[in-house]
C-alpha angles and dihedrals in degrees: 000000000000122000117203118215154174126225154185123219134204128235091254124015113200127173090271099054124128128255135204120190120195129206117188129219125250121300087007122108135222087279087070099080096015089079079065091078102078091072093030117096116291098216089062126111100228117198116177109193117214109228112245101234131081113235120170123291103032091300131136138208147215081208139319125279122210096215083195097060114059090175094063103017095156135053096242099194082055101048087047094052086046087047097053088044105051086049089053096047096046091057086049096050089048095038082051094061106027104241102160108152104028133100120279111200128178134203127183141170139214100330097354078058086052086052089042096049081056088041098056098033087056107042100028086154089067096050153081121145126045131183120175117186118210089326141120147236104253106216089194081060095059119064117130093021127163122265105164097115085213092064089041102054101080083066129103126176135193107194115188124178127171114240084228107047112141100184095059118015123226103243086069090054091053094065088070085069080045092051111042093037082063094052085044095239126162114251148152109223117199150178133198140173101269146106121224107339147007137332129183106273090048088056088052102047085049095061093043087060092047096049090054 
């Protein structure tokens, strides 16, 4: 599978140079995020992916959702195929410029945060920084995850949900505290007064975790 994306590049690129990498919500496209870079460090390397598959509206998707069907809300073969390539395409897009010892941070929102929890639980080696936007922890995802607390330190979330989403309800945010309480990971967990997406204090509290 291969991701189209846009990116912004630094003035110099070594091999320890950081790396964001940004996964839309459903329906979004790789624009979404992107318009993040103007308050994120200028030194990154940022890479939005565009999901593979068409929606309406000149959308795309990592897979499609049944907004009817709690049980199975997401199309888990799907998911799985999504999964595999944007982990394929993140080792490209690093391989392509050589970054071997920098950072590699993710943030996601809504169902590119539900590929970026697996991402990270995973692959905890190849990561550091998390953010996932009013989104939630897939337990279909997760099989197979990684609980040795050694492999998991490196990590470092910032979760953020609004109190009125109604795409994906908070109480399904909230398992991510659940979650990552129970694997011992280090993460900021926070509401706001929102509905699906992100107000202003969230966007400040997400640079402030990045700029760390």
């Amino acid at each position: 599978m291969n991701l189209d994306y846009i990116v912004r590049e630094p003035e110099h690129i070594t091999p320890d140079t950081t790396v964001l990498f940004m996964l839309h919500g459903y329906g979004s496209n790789e624009q979404d995020l992107f318009s993040f870079r103007e308050t994120l460090p200028a030194d990154w390397l940022i890479i939005s992916f565009r999901a593979p598959r068409d929606t309406q509206f000149e959308g795309y998707s990592w897979f499609d959702i049944d907004f009817n069907n709690p049980e199975n809300f997401i199309d888990l073969a799907q998911a799985k195929e999504s999964l595999d390539g944007v982990l394929e395409n993140i080792l490209k897009v690093i391989n392509h410029y050589g970054i071997i010892e920098g950072k590699v941070h993710l943030c996601g929102f809504s169902q590119g945060g539900i590929l970026c929890y697996a991402l990270a639980l995973k692959h905890p080696e190849m990561f550091n920084y998390i953010a996932c936007l009013s989104s939630y922890p897939e337990e279909k995802l997760l099989d197979g995850i990684v609980k040795d607390k050694k492999k998991l330190e490196r990590l470092r979330f910032f979760i953020s949900h609004g109190t009125d989403d109604a795409v994906i309800p908070l109480e399904w945010g909230r398992k991510a505290a659940d979650l990552l309480y129970d694997l011992s990971c280090y993460f900021s967990f926070r509401e706001y007064m929102s509905g699906h997406g992100v107000n202003q204090k969230n966007y400040m509290d997400l640079m402030e975790f990045f700029s760390k």
